[in-house]
C-alpha positions, -999 to +999 in steps of 0.1 A: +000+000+000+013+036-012+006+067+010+014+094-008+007+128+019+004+166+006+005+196+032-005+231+021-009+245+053-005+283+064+025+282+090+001+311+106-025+291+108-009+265+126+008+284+150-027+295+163-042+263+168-009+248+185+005+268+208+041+251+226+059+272+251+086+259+265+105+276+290+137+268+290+142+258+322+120+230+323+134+222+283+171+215+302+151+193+322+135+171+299+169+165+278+186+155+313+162+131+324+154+117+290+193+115+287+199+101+324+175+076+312+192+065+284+229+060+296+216+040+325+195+014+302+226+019+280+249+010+311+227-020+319+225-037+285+264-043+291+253-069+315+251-103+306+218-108+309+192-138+303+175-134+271+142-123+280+151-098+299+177-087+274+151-080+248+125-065+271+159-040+279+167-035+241+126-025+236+131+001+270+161+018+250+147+019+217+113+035+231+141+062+254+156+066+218+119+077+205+109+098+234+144+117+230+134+126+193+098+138+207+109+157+233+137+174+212+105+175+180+089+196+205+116+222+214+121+226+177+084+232+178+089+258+204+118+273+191+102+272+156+068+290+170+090+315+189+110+326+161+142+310+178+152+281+152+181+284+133+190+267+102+225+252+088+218+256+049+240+248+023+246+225-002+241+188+005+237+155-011+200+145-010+214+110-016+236+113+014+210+122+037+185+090+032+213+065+036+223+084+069+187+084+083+180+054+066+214+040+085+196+054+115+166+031+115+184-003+101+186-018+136+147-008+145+137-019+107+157-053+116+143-063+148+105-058+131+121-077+103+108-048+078+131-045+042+139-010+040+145-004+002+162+027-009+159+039-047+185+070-059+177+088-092+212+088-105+233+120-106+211+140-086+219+176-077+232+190-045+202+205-028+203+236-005+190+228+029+199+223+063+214+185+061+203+176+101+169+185+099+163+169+064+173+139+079+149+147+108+124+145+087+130+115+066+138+099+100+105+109+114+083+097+083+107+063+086+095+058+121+059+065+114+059+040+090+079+011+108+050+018+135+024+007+107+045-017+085+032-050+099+066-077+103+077-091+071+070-060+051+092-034+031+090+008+030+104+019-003+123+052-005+128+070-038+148+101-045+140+120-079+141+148-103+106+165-104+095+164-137+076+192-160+071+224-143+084+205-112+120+199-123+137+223-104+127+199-071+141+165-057+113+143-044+116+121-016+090+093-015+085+070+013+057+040+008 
């Protein structure tokens, strides 16, 4: 099954139906604990442990690993709304960036057993953007769709030219 998801939405109109404020005070706060959390599971899985318990640890980390990204999505929400974020742009390789956040989720993807297939439009163009959060977001639509991609399945990934009065775009698709 292909899902193919278009967003025209005024980045006003969001903003006034989701209002995030957060402090930063209490944002130091959720990276510490969320971290703290982390190392320890980390430190524990270096124990030799009965099998069982060893993949009821390796579920704990990877779901610390999720509610990291969520908590840090929603500071970059914040910071977003507030005017705050900051972007690295310059010139990167589109093709570059899926194999790193593609890299990123092999070890999730494995443990559900889901094929991850990756298909690069050759000689693609550099793009200009902000490599870190374009990764972020093929990252993100990667783990929505190893939530929903039942065991035994495959997401494909495809990187193209647009075409017509869209060539002057690279297209990533994720189904």
């Amino acid at each position: 099954m292909t899902f193919v998801l278009c967003c025209l939405i005024s980045t006003k109109t969001v903003f006034q139906k989701m209002k995030i404020v957060v402090e930063e005070p209490s944002s130091f706060a959720l990276i510490k604990h969320g971290t703290s959390i982390k190392m320890a599971l980390d430190l524990i899985s270096k124990e030799n442990l009965n099998p069982s318990v060893s993949n009821m640890l390796n579920a704990a980390i990877r779901n610390s690993e999720r509610l990291n990204s969520i908590i840090s999505d929603i500071l970059d929400f914040s910071k977003l709304q507030s005017g705050k974020m900051t972007f690295n742009l310059m010139d990167i390789d589109p093709s570059e960036s899926a194999r790193d956040a593609v890299d990123s989720m092999k070890a999730w993807s494995s443990s559900k057993s889901v094929a991850i297939n990756l298909v690069i439009e050759d000689n693609l163009p550099k793009i200009y953007a902000d490599k870190r959060r374009t990764e972020q977001v093929i990252i993100n639509l990667l783990s929505n769709s190893l939530k929903f991609t039942p065991s035994g399945g495959k997401i494909d990934i495809s990187i193209k030219r647009g075409s017509d009065a869209l060539s002057g775009f690279i297209f990533f698709s994720i189904s």
